[in-house]
N, C-alpha and C positions, 0 to 999 in steps of 0.2 A: 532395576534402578528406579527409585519413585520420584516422578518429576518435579522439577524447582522450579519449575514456571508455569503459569495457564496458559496452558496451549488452547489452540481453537479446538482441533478434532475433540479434544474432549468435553471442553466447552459446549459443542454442540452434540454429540454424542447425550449430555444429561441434560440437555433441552429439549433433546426430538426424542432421545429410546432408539436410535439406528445411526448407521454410518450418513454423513451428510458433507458433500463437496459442494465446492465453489466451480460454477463454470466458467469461465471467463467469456467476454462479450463482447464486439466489435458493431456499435452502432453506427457507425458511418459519419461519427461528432467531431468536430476540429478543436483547438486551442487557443484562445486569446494573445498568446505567446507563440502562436507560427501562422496565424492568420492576417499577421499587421497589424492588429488593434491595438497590441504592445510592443509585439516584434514577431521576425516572420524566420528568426532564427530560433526560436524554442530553448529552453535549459539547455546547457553546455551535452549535459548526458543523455539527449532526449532521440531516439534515435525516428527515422521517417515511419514507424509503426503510435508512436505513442506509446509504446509498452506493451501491443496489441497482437493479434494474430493475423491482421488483414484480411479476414473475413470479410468484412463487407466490401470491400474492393473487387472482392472474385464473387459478390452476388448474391451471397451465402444470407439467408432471413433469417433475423434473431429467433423464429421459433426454430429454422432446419440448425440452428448454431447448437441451441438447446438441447437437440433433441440428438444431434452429434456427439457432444459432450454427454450426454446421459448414459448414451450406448457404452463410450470408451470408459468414464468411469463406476458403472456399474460396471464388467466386467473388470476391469483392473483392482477398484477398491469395495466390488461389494455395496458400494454406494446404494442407498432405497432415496433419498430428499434431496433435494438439491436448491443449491443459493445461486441466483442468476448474475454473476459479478460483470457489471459496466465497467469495463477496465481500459478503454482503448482512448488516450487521448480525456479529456474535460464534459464528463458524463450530464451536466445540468447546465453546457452551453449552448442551449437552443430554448426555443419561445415554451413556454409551458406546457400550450397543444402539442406540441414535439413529444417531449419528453414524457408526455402521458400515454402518447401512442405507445411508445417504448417501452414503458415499463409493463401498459397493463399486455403488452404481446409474451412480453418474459413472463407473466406472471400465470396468464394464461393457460401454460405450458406444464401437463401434468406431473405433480411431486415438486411442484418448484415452490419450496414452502419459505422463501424470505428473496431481498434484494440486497445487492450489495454495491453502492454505487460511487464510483471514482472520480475525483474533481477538485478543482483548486478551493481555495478559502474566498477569492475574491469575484467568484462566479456564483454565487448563490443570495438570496433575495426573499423577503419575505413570501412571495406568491410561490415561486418555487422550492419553498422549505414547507407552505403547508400542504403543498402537493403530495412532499414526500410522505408527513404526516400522516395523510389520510392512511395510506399504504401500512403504516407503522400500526394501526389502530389492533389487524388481528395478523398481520404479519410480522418476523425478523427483518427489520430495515435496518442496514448495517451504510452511513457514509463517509465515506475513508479522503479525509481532507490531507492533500501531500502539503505539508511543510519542510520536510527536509532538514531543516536549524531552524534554532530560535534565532540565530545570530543577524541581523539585517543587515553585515557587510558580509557575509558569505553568500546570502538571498541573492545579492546583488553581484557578487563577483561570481557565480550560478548565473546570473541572467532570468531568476527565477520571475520575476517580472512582479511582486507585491512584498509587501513588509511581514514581520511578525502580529504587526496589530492587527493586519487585516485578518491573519489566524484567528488572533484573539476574539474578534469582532463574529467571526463564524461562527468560533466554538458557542461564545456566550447564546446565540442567535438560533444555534439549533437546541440546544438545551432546553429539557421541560417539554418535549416535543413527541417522545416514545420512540426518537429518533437513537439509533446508537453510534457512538462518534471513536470512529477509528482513524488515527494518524500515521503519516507515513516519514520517518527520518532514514537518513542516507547516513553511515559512518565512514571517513575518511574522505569527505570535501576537500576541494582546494586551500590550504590556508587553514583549515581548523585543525587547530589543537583538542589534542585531550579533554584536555578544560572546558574548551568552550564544548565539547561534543557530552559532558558531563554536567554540562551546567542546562545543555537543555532537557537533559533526562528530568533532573531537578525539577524545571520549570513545567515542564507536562504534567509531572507526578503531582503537581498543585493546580491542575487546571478541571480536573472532575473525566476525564473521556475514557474511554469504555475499552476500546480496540488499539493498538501496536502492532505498525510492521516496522521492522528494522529490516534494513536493505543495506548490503556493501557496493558502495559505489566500484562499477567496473567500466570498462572502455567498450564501446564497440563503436563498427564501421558507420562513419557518416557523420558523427557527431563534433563540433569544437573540441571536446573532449581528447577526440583522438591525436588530434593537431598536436595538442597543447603534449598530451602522452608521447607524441613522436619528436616533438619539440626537444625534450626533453624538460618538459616546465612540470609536469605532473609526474610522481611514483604513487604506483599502486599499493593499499596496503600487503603486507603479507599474511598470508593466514593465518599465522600464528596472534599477532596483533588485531586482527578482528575478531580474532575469536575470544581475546582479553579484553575488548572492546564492548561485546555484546553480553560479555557476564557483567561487568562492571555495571553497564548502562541497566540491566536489567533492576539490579540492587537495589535503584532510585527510585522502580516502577511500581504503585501500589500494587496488592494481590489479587485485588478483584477486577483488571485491568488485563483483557483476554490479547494474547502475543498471538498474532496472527500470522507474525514471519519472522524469524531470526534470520533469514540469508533471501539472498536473490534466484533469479531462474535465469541465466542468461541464453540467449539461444547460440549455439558454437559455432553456426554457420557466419554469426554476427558478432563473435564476440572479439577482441582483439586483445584483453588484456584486465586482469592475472587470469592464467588459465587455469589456477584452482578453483577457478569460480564453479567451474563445471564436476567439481569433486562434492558436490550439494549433502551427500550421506555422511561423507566423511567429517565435512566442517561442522551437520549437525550432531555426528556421533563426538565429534572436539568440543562441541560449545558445553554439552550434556557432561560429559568426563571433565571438564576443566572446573563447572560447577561443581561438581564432587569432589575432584582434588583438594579445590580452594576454600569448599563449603561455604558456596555463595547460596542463592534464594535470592528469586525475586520479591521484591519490597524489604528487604532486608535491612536499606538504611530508610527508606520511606519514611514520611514525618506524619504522624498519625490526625 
């Protein structure tokens, strides 16, 4: 079945000429949104990891993380290169000096032929975007700003702690830069509709960025989220609906716009709810067959 979307593996597969994964990375970085500088409660969904492996908690140096990750995905996927993804928590919230140590240690770290670095829209700056730059000049710098909606009363009723401008304000800011600007939305928010989860495909699809991850919002332990799930104030989508969800959104997405994730990774030991989250083959072997059925294609309604 020949793919209806740009996926990354192949993305980078005709960049490099070999298999190339993302490692994920645990720099030991906090959030402006659980440190008290906005709030010390974090996004409704955000669980006490960041998204992270806690690695650095247990001691674990960004080079022994790398070089962890090399071992298990070269044997599982063949992997030869590899991308050092800053994933744990708000990747460019610390002083410049910081985060140069950081990155030139990732980089350092043999086969590691790009960066991929994780963090808000309202955490970066001019000193630390030409930081990244420089990196960007013979490297893949890939950085993945979560927005989650365009919607500013979803932002908010999330607790996401900034606006869509301040998005806006990012995107325009890293642009022109060699920088590559990968966004991150969530489907099936509190309160959002269809529409508005369609209206920000829309709006992306006109804003120039490179990279798409699409995530289904799911529950796990620890978070407001789960409250509100046991509450009964939140229902989880069903998979059948995120899976209509994620063709649909795609439709809007231009073609040269590389989809970095149609679903989540949830860990099971954490997770609380839908537990098809954890059926990851199956929902992308759904999204893939629903595309055929319905003979969707990404960019398909995209405005030229």
């Amino acid at each position: 079945m020949q793919s209806r979307y740009h996926d990354l593996n192949t993305y980078l597969r005709n960049r490099f000429g070999c298999r190339v994964q993302k490692i994920s990375i645990d720099a030991g970085l906090s959030c402006p949104n659980r440190d008290g500088t906005l709030s010390s409660r974090g996004c409704i969904f955000c669980d006490r990891l960041g998204s992270g492996t806690g690695a650095f908690q247990k001691g674990i140096s960004i080079t022994d993380q790398i070089r962890q990750g090399k071992a298990n995905l070269s044997r599982r996927y063949k992997a030869e290169k590899f991308i050092a993804y800053f994933q744990s928590f708000t990747n460019t919230y610390a002083p410049v000096e910081r985060l140069k140590q950081l990155y030139d240690e990732a980089l350092a770290v043999e086969d590691v032929v790009g960066l991929s670095i994780g963090t808000r829209p309202d955490c970066v700056d001019e000193e630390k975007l030409r930081l990244i730059e420089g990196y960007a000049r013979d490297r893949l710098v890939w950085i993945e700003y979560g927005l989650q909606s365009a919607h500013d009363e979803t932002l908010a009723r999330i607790n996401r702690g900034h606006d869509f401008k301040a998005f806006q304000t990012a995107v325009e800011e890293t642009k022109n830069r060699g920088i590559q600007i990968c966004v991150h939305v969530i489907l099936g928010l509190p309160g959002e509709s269809r529409a508005q989860m369609m209206e920000t495909a829309k709006i992306l699809a006109g804003m120039g960025i490179d990279g798409l991850k699409i995530h289904l919002l799911y529950v796990v332990k620890g978070t407001l989220l789960e409250q509100w799930f046991r509450d009964g104030k939140y229902t989880c989508l069903t998979q059948e609906a995120y899976v209509d969800l994620v063709c649909d959104f795609l439709t809007y997405i231009p073609q040269n716009v590389v989809i970095q994730r149609i679903t989540g990774d949830p860990h099971a030991e954490d997770l609380v709810a839908p537990l098809w989250s954890l059926e990851k083959i199956q929902t992308l072997n759904r999204i893939r067959q629903t595309l055929e059925d319905r003979n969707l294609y990404q960019g398909m309604y995209a405005k030229d």
